[in-house]
SELO-200939 format. One record per residue (C-alpha): residue in one letter; x, y, z. Coordinates in steps of 0.1 Angstrom, whole numbers, plus 5000, padded with zeros to 4 digits. Example, Ala and Ser with C-alpha at 12.3 -4.5 7.8 and 13.67 -1.06 7.14 Angstrom:
<pts>
A512349555078/S513749895071/
</pts>
This chain:
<pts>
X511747264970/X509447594964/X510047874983/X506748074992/X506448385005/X503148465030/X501948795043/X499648845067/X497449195070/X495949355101/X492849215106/X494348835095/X496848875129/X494149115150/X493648885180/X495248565198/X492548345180/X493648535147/X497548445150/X496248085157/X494948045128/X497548195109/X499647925123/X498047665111/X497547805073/X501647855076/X502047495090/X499947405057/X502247555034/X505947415052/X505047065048/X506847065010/X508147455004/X510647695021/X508347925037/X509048325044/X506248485063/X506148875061/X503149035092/X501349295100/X500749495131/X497649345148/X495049565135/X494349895155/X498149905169/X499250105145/X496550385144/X497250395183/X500450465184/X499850705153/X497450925180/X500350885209/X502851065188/X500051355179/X498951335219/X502651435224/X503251675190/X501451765158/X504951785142/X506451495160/X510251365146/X510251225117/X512650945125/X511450905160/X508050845145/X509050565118/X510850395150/X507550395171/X504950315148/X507050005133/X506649825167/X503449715165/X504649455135/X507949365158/X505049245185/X502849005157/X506048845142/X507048755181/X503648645187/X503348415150/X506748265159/X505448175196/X503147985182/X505047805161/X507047725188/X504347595206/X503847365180/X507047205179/X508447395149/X511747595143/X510347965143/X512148295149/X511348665142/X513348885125/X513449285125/X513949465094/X517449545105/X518549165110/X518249025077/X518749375069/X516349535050/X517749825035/X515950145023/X516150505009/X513650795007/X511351025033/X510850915069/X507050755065/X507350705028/X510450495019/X511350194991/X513149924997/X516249924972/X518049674983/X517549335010/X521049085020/X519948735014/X522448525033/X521048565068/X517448425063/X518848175034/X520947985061/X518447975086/X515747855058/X518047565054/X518347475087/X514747405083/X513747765102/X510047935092/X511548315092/X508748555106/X509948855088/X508249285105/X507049385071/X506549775065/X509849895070/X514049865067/X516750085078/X518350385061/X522350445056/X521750565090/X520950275100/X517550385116/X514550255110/X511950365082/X508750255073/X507250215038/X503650425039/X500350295055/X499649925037/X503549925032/X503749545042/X502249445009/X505649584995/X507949375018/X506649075009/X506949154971/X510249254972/X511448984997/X510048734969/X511648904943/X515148874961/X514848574976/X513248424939/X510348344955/X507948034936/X504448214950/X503748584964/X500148534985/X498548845000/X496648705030/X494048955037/X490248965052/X488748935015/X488748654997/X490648814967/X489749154943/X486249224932/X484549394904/X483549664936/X483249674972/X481549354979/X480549555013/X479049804994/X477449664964/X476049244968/X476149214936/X479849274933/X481748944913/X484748814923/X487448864893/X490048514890/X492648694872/X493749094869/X496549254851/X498849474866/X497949784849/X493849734860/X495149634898/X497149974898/X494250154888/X491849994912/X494450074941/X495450364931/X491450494930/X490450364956/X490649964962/X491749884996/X493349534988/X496449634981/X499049984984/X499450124946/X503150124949/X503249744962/X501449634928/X503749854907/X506749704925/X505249354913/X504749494877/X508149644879/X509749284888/X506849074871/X505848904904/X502448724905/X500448804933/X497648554945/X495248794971/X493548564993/X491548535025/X492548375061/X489048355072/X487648125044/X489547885024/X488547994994/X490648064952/X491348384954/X492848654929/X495948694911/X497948944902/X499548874870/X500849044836/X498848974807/X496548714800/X493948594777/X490748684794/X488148384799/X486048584824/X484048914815/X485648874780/X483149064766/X483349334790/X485149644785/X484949764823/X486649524849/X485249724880/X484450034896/X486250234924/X485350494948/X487150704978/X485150935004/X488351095020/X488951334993/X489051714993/X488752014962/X490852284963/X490052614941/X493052904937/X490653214921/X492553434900/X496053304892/X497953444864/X497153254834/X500653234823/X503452954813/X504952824846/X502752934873/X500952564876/X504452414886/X504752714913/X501852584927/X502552184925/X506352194928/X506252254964/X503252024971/X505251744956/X507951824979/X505551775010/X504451465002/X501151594991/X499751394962/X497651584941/X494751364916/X492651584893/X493451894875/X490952164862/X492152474848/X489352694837/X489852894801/X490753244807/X488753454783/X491353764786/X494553564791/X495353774823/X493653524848/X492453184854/X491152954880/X492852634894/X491152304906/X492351994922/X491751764942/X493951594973/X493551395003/X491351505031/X494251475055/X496651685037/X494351975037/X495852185066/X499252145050/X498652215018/X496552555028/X499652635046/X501952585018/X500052804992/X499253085015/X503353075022/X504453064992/X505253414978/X505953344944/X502253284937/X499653554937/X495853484938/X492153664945/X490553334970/X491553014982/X488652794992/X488352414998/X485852184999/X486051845017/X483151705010/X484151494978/X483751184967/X485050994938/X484250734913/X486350574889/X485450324864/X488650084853/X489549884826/X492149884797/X489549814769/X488250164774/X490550284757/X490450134724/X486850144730/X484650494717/X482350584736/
</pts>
């Protein structure tokens, strides 16, 4: 018997008529295979309780925060297994810290290293349909963490990578990865297959299907991931390593990204010596603070220089206030711009391609 492991995103769990559905495409799949089911929050939850912490403090705990914003999926896995209940099937929901689901790094921004089998395995042969919070596990000190925003995408991966899962499917509101925003751009085409190496790309520059460090965690452990849709039953995309291409074979691009929340950031008048680009990014890194592209302009008397890069929109405030507090830098202006946008063109040929 296959074991399967399903995830559900936001919008594919947002209302009662949503987790219906869901039910039944579950239902669908336990009729000849083990079946693990990872959820979402209901979509909106989370970005409410996101602006109750802020309504309380802009530098609200860090561990208080992981343990409030991770109750939203607690409240879709009770409400998936309900209705599996309903229907006469052997349903329960389990918390991150039941199977347990154990992880290490930053409040907000851990990785899963490590989750205990034995739990879901017996209850999976007792014939059980496990509803398993994605997004989050528990720290050594044993409280709760959560993965980064789209961090469900990576409990499901992993969970199929220790539980040596037959199928990974992303269940999601698009029916798989396109060459661009199908919202965007009509003419957008549906692509079959992707390697992991493009995927990472596309998320990483903007694609919303899936979080960049999910797909490198299925690179990483070569999981296939097939990206699907719960609204249309419809062949959707996977995620695989390499392949011999029968679609856009003779096309060197395999699609185009863009992002809108993006922000420039211009230090005037830096010294333009050895070591004075890792004063600047060293403590960034530290904060969380991912920084993208890096312009450094020539210094035509090797005393000074200008420094570009870019960032996230959100991480603007933070990151003024870390260069304008760090003394071991000195400068002429700091400005920032946030209105940015960027576009990224994808796709491994270019690179054995001139031109």
């Amino acid at each position: 018997m296959k074991t399967i492991v399903l995830k559900f995103g936001g919008t594919s769990v947002g209302s009662i008529d949503r987790i219906k559905k869901v039910t039944k495409i579950i239902l669908s799949y336990k009729k000849n295979n083990r079946v693990v089911v990872i959820s979402s929050a209901m979509s909106g939850i989370t970005n409410e309780l996101i602006k109750k912490s802020r309504m309380i403090s802009n530098n609200f705990n860090g561990a208080e925060y992981d343990a409030l914003i991770s109750t939203g999926e607690q409240a879709a896995c009770a409400l998936i297994a309900g209705s599996l209940n309903h229907y006469g099937f052997k349903a329960r929901s389990w918390m991150s810290w039941q199977v347990p689901i154990l992880t290490d790094g930053p409040y907000s921004n851990s990785r899963i290293n490590k989750i205990f089998t034995k739990n879901l395995n017996l209850y999976l042969k007792s014939g059980g349909i496990p509803i398993v919070t994605g997004f989050q596990g528990i720290n050594d000190n044993l409280r709760l963490t959560t993965l980064g925003r789209g961090g469900s995408d990576a409990s499901a991966i992993m969970i199929a990578k220790f539980f040596k899962a037959d199928e990974c499917i992303i269940y999601t509101d698009v029916d798989g990865v396109y060459t661009t925003d199908p919202r965007l751009h009509k003419k957008a085409k549906k692509i079959k297959q992707i390697q992991y190496d493009e995927m990472l790309e596309m998320a990483s520059l903007g694609s919303k299907v899936m979080q960049p460090s999910s797909v490198q965690d299925a690179k990483l452990n070569n999981i296939n991931i097939n990206v699907k849709s719960s609204f249309q039953n419809k062949s959707g995309t996977l995620i695989t390593k390499n392949f011999k291409k029968k679609e856009f074979s003779n096309q060197i691009i395999t699609g185009i990204s863009s992002t809108k929340n993006d922000a420039k950031i211009t230090i005037a008048g830096v010294k333009d010596k050895p070591g004075v680009a890792a004063l600047i990014f060293e403590p960034l890194s530290k904060n969380l603070i991912n920084v993208d592209m890096v312009v450094q302009n020539i210094s035509p008397d090797s005393k000074e220089t200008d420094l570009t890069f870019t960032i996230k929109s959100e991480d603007v405030k933070k990151t003024e206030k870390i260069i304008k507090g760090n003394k071991r830098i000195s400068y002429r202006k700091l400005s920032f711009d946030k209105n940015l946008a960027k576009i990224s063109i994808i796709g491994v040929g270019m690179i054995t391609t001139p031109g």
